[in-house]
C-alpha positions in Angstrom: 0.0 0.0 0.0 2.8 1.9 1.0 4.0 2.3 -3.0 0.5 3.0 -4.5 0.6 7.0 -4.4 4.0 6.3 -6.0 2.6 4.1 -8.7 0.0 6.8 -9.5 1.9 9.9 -10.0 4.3 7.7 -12.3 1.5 6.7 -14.3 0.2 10.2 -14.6 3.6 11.5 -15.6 4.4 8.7 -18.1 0.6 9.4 -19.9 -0.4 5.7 -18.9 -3.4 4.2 -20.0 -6.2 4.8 -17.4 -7.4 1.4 -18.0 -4.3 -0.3 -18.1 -3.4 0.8 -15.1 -6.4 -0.7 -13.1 -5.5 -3.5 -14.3 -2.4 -3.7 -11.5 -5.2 -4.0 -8.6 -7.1 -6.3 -9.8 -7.1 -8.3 -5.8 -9.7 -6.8 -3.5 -8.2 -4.1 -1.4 -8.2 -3.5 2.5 -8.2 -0.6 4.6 -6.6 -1.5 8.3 -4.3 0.9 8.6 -3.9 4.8 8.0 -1.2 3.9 5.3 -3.8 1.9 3.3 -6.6 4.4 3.7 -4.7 6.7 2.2 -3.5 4.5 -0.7 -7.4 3.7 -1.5 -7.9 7.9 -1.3 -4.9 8.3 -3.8 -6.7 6.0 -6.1 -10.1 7.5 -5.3 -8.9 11.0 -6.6 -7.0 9.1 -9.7 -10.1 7.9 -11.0 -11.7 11.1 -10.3 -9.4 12.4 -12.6 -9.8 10.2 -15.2 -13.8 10.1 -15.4 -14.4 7.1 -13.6 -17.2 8.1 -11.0 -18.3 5.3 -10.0 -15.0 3.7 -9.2 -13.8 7.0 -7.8 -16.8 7.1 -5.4 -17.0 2.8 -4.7 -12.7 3.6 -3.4 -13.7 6.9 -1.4 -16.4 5.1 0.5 -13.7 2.2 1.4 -11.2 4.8 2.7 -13.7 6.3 5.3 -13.5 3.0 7.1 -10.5 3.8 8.3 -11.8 6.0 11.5 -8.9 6.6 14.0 -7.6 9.6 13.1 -10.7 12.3 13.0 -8.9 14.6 10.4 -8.4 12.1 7.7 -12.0 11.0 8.0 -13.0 14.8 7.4 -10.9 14.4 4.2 -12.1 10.7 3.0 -15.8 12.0 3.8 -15.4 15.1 1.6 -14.1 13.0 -1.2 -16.7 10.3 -0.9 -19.5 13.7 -1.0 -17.3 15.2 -4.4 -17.2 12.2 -6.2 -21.5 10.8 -5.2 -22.0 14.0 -6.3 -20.6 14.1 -9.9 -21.4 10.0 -10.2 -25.2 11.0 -9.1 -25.1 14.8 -11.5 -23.1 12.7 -14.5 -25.8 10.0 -14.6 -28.8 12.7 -14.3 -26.7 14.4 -16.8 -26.6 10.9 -19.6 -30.3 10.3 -18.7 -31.8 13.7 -19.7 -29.9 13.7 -22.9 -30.9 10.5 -23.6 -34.4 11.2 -22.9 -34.4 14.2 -25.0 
């Protein structure tokens, strides 16, 4: 977990496929710790970046089970709130065109 933020700014600076990258953490991952909170939040705010709201929003929900420390839950929380809230506006978004 340690290595993920790593792994993610390389990929951004190297232009690496979005998909292809997912395809690294393809085991089920586990938040027990602060360090792998964080990790999960990391990848949370990567998939925001690349358009993937429901992703972004399934990751920010598993990083605010980590609960110990009271400041990083305030900032897991907020992400989880960004990201529902473009996954929820992007999908009113497609249906209304798609209806009109």
């Amino acid at each position: 977990y340690y290595s993920i933020p790593s792994v993610i700014d390389l990929s951004a600076a190297l232009e690496e496929n979005y998909h292809l990258f997912l395809k690294q953490f393809n085991k089920t991952l586990i938040v027990n710790d602060k360090a792998s909170a964080y990790a999960v939040y990391c990848l949370s705010e990567y998939a925001l970046k690349n358009f993937d709201f429901v992703r972004a929003r399934k990751l920010a929900a598993l990083a605010m089970r980590y609960k110990a420390d009271k400041n990083f839950l305030y900032i897991t929380t907020e992400q989880f709130n960004k990201s529902d809230w473009l996954y929820r506006n992007v999908l009113l978004k497609n249906n209304f065109i798609k209806n009109n």
